[in-house]
C-alpha positions in Angstrom: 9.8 -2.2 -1.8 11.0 -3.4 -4.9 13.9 -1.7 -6.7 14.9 -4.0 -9.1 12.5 -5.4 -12.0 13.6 -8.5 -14.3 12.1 -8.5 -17.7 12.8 -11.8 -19.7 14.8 -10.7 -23.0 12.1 -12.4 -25.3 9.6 -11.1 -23.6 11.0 -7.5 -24.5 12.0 -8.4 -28.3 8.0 -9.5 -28.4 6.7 -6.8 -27.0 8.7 -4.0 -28.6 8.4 -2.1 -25.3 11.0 0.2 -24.1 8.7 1.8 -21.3 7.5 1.5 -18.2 4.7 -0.8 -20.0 7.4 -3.9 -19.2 6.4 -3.4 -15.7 3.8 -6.4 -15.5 6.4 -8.7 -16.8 8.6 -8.1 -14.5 9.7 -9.9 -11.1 11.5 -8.5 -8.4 15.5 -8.9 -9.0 15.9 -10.9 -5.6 13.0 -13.4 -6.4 14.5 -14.1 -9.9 17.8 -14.7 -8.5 17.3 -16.3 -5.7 13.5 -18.4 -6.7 14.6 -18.9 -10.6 18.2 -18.8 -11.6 19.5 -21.0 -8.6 17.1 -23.7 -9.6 18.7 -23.4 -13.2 15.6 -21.4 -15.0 15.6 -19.0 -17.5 19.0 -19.0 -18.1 20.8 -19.2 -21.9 22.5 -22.0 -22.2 22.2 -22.0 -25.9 25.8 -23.3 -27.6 26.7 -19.5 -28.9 26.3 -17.6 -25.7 28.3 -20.6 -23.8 31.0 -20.3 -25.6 30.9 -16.2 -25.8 31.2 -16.6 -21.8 34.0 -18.9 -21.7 35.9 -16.9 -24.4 36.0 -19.2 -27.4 33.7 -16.6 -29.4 35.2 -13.3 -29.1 33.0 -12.3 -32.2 29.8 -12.4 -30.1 31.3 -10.1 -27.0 33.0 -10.8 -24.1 30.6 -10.4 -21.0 31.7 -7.5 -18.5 31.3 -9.5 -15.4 30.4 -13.4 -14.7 28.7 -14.5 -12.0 29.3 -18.5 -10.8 27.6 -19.5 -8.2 27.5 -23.6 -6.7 24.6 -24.6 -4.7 24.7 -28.0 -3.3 22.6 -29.2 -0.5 23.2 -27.9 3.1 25.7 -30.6 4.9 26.9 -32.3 1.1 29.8 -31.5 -0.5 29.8 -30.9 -4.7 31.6 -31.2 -7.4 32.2 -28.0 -9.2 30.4 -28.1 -12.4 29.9 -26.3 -15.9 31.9 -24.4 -18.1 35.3 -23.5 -17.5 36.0 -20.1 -17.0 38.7 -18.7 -18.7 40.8 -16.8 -16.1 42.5 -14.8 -19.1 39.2 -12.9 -19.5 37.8 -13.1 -16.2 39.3 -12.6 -12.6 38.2 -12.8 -9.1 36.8 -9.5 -7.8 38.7 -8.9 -4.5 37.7 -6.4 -1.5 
């Protein structure tokens, strides 16, 4: 059972839809994670939402929360790559 639906902004702004009509766009939250944003789709990486993230473009909005995530293959080690984040904005959630 599905519980979560991801609808791809554009898709929205095209459609005009604010309804339950966005329903066959959508793909289950886990599958969009897990089979799409790890493998480095469908995310904004235009310039101006880069910078909004890390801070330099207070203008645009500060994002609530921030999500990194490193995936490297299983028994390699990585390098940490992308943006800085900017620990004066953002902090570790701790349980």
């Amino acid at each position: 059972m599905t519980n979560a639906l991801v609808v791809d902004s554009d898709i929205i702004v095209e459609s005009g839809k604010k309804d339950l009509g966005l329903y066959k766009y959508g793909v289950p939250l886990s599958h969009q994670i897990a089979l799409r944003y790890l493998q480095g789709l469908d995310l904004d990486i235009r310039p101006s939402v880069v910078d909004a993230v890390k801070g330099k473009d207070e203008a645009s909005g500060i994002c609530s929360y921030l999500l990194r995530v490193v995936v490297s293959h299983l028994g390699e080690g990585y390098e940490e790559a992308g943006p800085e984040i900017n620990t004066q904005l953002y902090s570790e959630i701790e349980s």
